[in-house]
C-alpha positions in Angstrom: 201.1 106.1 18.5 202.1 108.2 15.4 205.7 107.0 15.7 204.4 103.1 16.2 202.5 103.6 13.3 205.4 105.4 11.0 208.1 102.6 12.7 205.4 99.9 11.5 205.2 101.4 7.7 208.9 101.2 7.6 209.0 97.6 8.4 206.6 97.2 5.7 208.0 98.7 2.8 211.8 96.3 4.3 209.2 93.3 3.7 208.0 94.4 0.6 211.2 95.1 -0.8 212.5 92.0 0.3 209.7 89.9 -0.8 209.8 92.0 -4.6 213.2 91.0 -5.0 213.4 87.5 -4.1 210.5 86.6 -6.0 211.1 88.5 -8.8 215.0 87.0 -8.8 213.2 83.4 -8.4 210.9 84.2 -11.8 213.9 85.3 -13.7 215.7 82.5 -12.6 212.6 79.7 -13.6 212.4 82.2 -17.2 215.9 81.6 -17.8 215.5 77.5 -17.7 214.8 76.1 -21.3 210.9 75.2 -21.5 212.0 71.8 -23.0 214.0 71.2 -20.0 211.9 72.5 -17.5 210.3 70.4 -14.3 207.4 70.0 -12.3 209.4 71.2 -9.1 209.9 74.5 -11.4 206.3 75.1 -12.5 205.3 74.5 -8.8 208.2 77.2 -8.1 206.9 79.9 -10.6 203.0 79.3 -10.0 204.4 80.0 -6.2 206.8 83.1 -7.1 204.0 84.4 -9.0 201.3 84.4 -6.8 203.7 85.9 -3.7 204.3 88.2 -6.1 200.7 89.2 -6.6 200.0 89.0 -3.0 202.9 91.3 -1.9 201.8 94.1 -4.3 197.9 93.6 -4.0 198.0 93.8 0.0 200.4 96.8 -0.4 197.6 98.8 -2.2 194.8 97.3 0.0 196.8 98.3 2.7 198.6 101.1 2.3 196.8 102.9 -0.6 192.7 101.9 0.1 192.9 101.9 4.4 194.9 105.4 4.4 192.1 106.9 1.8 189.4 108.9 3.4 186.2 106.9 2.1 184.6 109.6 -0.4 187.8 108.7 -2.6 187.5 105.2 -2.6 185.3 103.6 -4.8 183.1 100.8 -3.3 183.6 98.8 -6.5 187.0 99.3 -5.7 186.9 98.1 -2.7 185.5 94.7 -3.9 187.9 93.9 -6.5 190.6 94.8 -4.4 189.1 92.1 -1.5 189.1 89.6 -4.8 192.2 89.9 -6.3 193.9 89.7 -2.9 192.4 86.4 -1.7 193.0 84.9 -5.3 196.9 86.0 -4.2 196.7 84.1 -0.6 194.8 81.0 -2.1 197.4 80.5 -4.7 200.5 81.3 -2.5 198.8 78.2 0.0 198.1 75.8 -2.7 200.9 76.2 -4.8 202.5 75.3 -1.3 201.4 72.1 -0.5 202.1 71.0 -4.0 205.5 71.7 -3.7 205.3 70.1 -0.4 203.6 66.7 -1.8 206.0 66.6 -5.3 208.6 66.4 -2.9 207.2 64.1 -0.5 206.8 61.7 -3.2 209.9 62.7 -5.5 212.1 61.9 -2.1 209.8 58.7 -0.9 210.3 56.7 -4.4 214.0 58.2 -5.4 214.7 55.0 -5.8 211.8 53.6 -7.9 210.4 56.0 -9.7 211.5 54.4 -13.0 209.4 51.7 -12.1 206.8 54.1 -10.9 206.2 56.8 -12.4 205.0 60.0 -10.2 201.5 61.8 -11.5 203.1 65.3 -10.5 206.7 64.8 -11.9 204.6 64.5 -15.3 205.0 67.6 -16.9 201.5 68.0 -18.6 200.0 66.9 -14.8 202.2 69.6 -13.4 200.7 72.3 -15.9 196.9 70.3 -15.5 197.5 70.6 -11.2 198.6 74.2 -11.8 195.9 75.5 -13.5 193.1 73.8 -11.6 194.8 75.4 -8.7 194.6 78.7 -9.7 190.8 78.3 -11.3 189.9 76.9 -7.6 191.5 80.3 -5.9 189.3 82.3 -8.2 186.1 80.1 -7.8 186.4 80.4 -3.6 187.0 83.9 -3.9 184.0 84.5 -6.1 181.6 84.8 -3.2 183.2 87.9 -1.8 181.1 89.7 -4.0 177.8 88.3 -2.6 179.5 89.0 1.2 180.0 92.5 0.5 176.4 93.1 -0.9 175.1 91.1 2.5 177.1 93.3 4.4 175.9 96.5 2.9 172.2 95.3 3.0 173.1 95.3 6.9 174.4 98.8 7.4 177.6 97.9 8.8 179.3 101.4 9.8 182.6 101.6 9.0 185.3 104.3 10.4 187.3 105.9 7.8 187.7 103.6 4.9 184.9 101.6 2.5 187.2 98.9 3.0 187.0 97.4 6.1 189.9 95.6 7.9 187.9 92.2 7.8 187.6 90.5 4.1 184.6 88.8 5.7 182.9 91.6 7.1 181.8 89.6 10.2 181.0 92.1 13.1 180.1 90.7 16.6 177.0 93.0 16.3 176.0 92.2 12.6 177.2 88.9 10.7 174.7 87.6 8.1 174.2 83.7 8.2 175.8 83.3 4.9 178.8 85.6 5.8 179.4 83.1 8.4 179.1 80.1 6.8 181.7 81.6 4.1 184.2 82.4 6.5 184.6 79.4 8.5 184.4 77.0 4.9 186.8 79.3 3.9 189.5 79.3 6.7 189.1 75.6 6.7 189.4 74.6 3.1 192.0 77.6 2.3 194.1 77.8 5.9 193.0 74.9 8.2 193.4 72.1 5.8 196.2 72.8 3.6 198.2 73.4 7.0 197.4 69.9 8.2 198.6 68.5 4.5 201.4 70.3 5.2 202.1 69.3 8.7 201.7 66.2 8.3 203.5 65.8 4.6 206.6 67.0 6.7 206.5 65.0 9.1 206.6 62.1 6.7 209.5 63.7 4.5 211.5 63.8 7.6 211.1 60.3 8.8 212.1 59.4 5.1 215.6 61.2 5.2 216.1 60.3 8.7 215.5 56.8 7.3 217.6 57.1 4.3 220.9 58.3 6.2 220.5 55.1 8.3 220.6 52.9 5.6 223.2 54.2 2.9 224.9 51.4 1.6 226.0 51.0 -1.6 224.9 48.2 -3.5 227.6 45.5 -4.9 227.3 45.3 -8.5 228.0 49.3 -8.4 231.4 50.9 -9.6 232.9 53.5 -7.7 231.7 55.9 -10.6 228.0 55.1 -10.3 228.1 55.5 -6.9 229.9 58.9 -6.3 227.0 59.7 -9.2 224.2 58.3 -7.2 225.4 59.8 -4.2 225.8 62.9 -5.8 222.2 63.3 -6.8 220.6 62.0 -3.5 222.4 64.7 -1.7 221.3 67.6 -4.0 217.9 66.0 -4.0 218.4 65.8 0.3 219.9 69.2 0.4 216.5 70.7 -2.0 214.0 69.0 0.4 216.1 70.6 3.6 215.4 73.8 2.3 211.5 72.9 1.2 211.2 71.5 4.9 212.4 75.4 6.3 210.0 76.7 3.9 207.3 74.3 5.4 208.4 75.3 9.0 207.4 78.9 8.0 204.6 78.1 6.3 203.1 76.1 9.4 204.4 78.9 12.2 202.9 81.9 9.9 199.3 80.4 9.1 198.8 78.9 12.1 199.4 82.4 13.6 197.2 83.8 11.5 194.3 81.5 12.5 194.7 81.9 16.1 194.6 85.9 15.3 191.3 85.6 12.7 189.8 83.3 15.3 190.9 85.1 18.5 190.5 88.2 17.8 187.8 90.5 16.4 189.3 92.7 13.5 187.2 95.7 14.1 188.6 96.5 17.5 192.2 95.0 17.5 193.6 98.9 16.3 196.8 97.0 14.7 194.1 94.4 13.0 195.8 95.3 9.1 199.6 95.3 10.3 199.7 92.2 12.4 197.4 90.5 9.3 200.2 92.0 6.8 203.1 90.7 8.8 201.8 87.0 9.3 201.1 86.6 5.7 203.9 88.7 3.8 206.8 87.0 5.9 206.2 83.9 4.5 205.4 85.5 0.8 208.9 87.4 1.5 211.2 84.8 2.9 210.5 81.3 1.2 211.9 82.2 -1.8 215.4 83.2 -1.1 214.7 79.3 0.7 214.0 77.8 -2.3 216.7 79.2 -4.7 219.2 78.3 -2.5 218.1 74.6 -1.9 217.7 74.5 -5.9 220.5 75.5 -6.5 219.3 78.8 -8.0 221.9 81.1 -6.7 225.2 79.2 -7.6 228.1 79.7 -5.2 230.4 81.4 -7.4 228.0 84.5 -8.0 228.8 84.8 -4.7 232.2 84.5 -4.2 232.3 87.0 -7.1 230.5 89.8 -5.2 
């Protein structure tokens, strides 16, 4: 059990590290883009990188820090704001998702028109305006953690080692207040189960648009060979960025769907690998989309790596 335990803390700190870097890389990369020049598909990108970033290090010191800490050193104040901040990291990461997911649903779906039609999210003040509604709606939904953990210690819910328990709702099978409850199933289905059904089905429908558009490339008439190498150009870099956003969606769909079948499954106060397995669902994701999204944005040029 020891050497589970110490194998399972190794793979952590691989994920981590992994996850740091890439999003960190991603960031610098977004930074580096003049702010006049910059595009919706980047804010979307940063708001993302950022809150993965947040996420990775917050559930680190949850995790590793707070659970490992006998519970006279831990603060339950502590405790709290560490069950806040976290969720505020997961919400972001999710909705910051599916708009990246919808901007390129709709930047892919009217390629073709979108002179003519101008999209609300390729506007750049609608991008910032979408972004920071996002961000003030992961804060307001993880407000009410406060009023769960003051339920939950009206009830004299015993916990092991740790004021922190392993379950942000604190939803025992012997003691789960009626407004605990109602939280936690609003939650998972307005913060897990319905932005993985946008998702899904946004997917769906951005793949039966390329598989659509390869059957019909034909150039038009009037068009010189010049406009159309340049036309074809552009629709394959746009093709090739929504490939990569589609893997991203893949994992995105396999991780959280994981995750609900475990938060729904299984009950968090006797599953003895409850934190890891949690850590693991939602950090690959956090970890591996970016290095997914540079390279279908064309983020890490070819040459840099030719020159390594």
């Amino acid at each position: 059990m020891a050497e589970l335990s110490v194998n399972l803390l190794g793979l952590r700190l691989v994920f981590s590290s992994i996850g740091l870097m890439g999003n960190t890389i991603l960031i610098a990369s977004i930074i580096k883009i003049n702010f006049f020049h910059i595009k919706s598909f980047e804010i979307f990108l940063f708001g993302l990188a950022a809150a993965n970033l947040w996420e990775i290090v917050i559930i680190n010191i949850y995790d590793i820090i707070i659970l490992q800490t006998p519970s006279t050193a831990t603060g339950t104040w502590s405790c709290y704001l560490l069950e806040f901040i976290t969720v505020i990291g997961e919400i972001n990461s999710i909705f910051f998702t599916v708009l990246i997911c919808i901007f390129r649903y709709q930047k892919l779906r009217d390629v073709n028109t979108r002179v003519n039609f101008p999209l609300f999210l390729d506007n750049i003040r609608s991008a910032w305006m979408v972004s920071g509604i996002s961000v003030m709606l992961s804060v307001l939904l993880s407000v009410p953690m406060f009023v769960i953990d003051q339920e939950s210690k009206a009830g004299n819910v015993t916990r092991n080692s740790s004021m922190c328990p392993p379950d942000f709702f604190h939803c025992t099978q012997n003691h789960c207040p009626v407004f605990n409850r109602i939280y936690k199933y609003l939650f998972i289905v307005s913060c897990h189960l319905l932005p993985l059904i946008i998702v899904t089905v946004t997917s769906c429908l951005i793949l039966t648009v390329l598989l659509s558009q390869r059957k019909t490339v034909t150039p038009a008439v009037n068009e010189t060979g010049s406009s159309q190498f340049s036309r074809k150009s552009k629709d394959t870099k746009i093709q090739w960025s929504t490939i990569a956003v589609l893997g991203a969606m893949g994992l995105f769909q396999v991780d959280w769907t994981t995750y609900l079948i475990f938060q729904l499954a299984f009950n968090p106060y006797e599953f003895l690998f409850w934190s890891e397995a949690q850590f693991f669902i939602t950090i690959s994701y956090t970890s591996i989309s970016p290095y997914m999204y540079m390279i279908g944005h064309n983020m890490i040029p070819p040459h840099s790596c030719k020159k390594g």
